[in-house]
N, C-alpha and C positions, 0 to 999 in steps of 0.2 A: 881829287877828292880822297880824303882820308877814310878809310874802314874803322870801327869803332872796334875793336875788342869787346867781346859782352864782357861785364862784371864777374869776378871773380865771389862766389856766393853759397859759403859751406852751410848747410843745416844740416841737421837728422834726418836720418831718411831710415825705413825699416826693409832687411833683405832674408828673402828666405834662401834656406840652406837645405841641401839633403841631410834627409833623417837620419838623428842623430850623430850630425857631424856641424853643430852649431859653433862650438870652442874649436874646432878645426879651422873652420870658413873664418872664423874671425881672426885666429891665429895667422894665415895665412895672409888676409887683408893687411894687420901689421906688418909680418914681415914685407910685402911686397911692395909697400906706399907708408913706408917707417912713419913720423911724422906729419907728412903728408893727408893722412884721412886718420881721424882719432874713432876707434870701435868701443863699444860697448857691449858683451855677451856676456847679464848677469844670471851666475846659478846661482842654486838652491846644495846647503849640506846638509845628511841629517842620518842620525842614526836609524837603521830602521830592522827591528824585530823580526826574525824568518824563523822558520822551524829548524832551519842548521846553526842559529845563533844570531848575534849581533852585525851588522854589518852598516859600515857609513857609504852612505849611500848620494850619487853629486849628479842634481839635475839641472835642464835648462830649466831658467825661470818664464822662459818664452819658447818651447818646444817647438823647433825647426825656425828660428829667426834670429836674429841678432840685430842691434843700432850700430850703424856709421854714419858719421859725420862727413860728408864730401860734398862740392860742388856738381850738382847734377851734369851738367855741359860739360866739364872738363873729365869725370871720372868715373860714370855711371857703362861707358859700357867696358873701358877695362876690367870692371868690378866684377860684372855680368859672365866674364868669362876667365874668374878664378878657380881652382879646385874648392870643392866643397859648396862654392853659391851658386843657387840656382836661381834667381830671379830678384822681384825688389816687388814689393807690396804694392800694389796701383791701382786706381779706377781707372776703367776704361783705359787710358792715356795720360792720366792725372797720377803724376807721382807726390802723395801727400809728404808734406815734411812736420816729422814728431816734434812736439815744443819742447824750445829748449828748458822751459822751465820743469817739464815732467820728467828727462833724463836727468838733470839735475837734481831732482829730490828722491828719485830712484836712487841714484850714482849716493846720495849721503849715505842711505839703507844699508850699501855694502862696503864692506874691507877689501881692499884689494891686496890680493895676495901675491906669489911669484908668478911670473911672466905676465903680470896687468890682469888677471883674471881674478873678475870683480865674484866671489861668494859672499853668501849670505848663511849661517849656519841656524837653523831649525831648532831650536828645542821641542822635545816633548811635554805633551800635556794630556792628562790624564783626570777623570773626574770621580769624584764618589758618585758609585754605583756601575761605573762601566764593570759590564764583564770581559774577562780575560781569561788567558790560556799562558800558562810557562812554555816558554819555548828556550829556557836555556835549564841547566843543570839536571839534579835527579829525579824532580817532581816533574820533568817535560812533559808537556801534555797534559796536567791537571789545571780546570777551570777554578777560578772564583771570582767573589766579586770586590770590587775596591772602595774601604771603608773609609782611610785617609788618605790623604797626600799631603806629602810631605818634603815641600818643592825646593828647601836650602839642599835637599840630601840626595835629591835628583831617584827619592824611593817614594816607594805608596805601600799604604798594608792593605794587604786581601786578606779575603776569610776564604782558606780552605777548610775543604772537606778531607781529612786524613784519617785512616783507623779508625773511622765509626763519629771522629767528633770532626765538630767544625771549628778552627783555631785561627786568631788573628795570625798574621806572617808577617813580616816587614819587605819587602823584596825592592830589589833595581826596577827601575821602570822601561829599563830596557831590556828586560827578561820578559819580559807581557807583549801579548798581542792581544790587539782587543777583537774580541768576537762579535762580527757583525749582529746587528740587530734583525730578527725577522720583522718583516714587515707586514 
């Protein structure tokens, strides 16, 4: 009597990773099974406003997970015991498999850049009326609030307060930080 081979039977499957080391765990999944298991670890780019200046700034879009693509039976527990994965998303003993039509229309979303590392870059937006703060140049530190945008020039004009008057500005939108709202 012949033994069957079970079916050979890739889907998506979702794997968590330790903190902040999601583009690692996924990196490493390539290199260790080339081919073999296709990964997915989309981030997020974006410029983001600090009080020391501008800085671009590159998150996961899934904080502590990534998608692979693999056959559960044949590759779920060498995976299990890569650097950087810690686990695989489950109920109870039900390991769900992601559709493939949702990685698919994520996977459009992003550019995939060097080494298969799918980002996604953020623009800023900005609205009349938010209040803000400079945090780049001489005026650092001065509030105002934003009358236009002006979104081909990636600027907005606020009205500061300077020397007694209040005066339209034209500024980067990446010189602002928006000042939370009290609640």
């Amino acid at each position: 009597m012949s033994e069957e081979l079970p079916e050979y039977n890739p889907q998506w499957y979702c794997l968590r990773t330790q903190t902040k080391r999601e583009h690692i765990a996924a990196t490493t999944v390539r290199h260790h099974f080339g081919s073999e298991i296709e990964v997915f670890c989309p981030r997020i780019k974006f410029k983001k406003p600090t009080r020391r200046g501008v800085i671009w700034w590159v998150e996961p879009l899934f904080p502590g997970y990534f998608l692979a693509k693999f056959d559960v039976s044949t590759h779920l527990r060498d995976l299990l015991h890569l650097n950087g994965v810690s686990g695989a998303v489950q109920f109870g003993r039900v390991l769900p498999p992601v559709s493939e039509k949702f990685v698919s229309e994520l996977r459009q979303e992003f550019t995939v850049e060097e080494q298969d590392e799918a980002i996604l870059t953020i623009e800023k937006k900005l609205g009349v009326g938010d209040e803000v703060e400079l945090v780049d140049g001489a005026f650092r530190g001065v509030g105002g609030v934003v009358v236009e945008v002006l979104p081909s020039k990636e600027r907005v004009q606020v009205l500061l307060e300077m020397m007694g008057e209040t005066r339209p500005v034209e500024l980067d939108i990446y010189s602002l930080l928006v000042r939370e709202k009290a609640s």
